[in-house]
N, C-alpha and C positions, 0 to 999 in steps of 0.2 A: 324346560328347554328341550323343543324337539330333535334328537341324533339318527342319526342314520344308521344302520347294524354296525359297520364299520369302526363307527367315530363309539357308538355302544359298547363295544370290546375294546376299544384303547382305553376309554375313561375308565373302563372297570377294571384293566389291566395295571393301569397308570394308579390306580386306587390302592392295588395291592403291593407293586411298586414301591411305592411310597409308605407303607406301613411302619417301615421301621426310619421313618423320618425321613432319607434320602433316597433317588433313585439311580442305580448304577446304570454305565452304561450297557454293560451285559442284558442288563433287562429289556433298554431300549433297543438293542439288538433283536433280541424275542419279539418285539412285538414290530419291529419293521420286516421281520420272518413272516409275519399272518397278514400285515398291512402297508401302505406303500406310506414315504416316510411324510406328503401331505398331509393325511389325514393325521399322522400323529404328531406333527407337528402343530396343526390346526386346536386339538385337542387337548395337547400339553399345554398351550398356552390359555387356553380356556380352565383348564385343571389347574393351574395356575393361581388364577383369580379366585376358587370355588375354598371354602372351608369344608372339613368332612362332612358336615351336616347337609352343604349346599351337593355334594359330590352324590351322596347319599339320594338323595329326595330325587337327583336329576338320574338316579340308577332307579329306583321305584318309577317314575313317571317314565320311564321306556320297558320297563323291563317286559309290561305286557302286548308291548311289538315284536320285542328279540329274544327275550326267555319265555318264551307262552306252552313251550315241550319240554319233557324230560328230554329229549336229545341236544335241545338249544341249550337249558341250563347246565348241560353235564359237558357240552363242549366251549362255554364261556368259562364254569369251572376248571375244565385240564389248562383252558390260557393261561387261566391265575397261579396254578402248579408250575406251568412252564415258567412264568415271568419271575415267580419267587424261588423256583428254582435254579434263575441263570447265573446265580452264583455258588450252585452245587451245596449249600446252605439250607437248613429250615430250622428257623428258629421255634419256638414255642411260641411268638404271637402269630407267625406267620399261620400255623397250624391253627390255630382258634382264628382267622382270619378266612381260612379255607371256609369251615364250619360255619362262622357268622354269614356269611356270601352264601355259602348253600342254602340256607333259611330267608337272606333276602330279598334273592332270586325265585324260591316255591310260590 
């Protein structure tokens, strides 16, 4: 499924979001911060439908549109910091979460 940079960064946000099974609103907060609340709405509901595997494969099949620089990947990276950070929290999956994303993004 082709995304737009935009809708790119909500699902990968919305990804890491969700890692610990639920997504606060704080986090939604963070990410209507970098994007206007369409597109994450658009997205959420599509992230909705997707299992991690489906979430996954549709971050590989963009990522060499919107992560194709170390400056694209390192500033999709700090979203994910921000988004698992907006509850001033960082678990130990969230950290091997960070880690995983930087590998699947390279």
């Amino acid at each position: 499924m082709k995304l737009n940079k935009q809708e790119f960064k909500v699902l990968v946000m919305l990804y890491a979001a969700n890692i610990d099974g639920n997504i606060q609103s704080e986090e939604v907060k963070v990410m209507l911060e970098k994007t206007d609340f369409d597109t994450v709405n658009k997205v959420e509901k599509l992230f909705d439908k997707m299992n991690d595997a489906q979430v996954l494969s549709c971050i590989l099949e963009n990522k060499a549109d919107y992560a194709a620089t170390e400056a694209d990947r390192e500033e999709i990276i700090q979203d994910i910091i921000s988004v698992i950070m907006a509850d001033e929290k960082l678990a130990v999956m969230e950290e091997l979460l960070v880690k995983a994303m930087r590998r699947v993004l390279a």
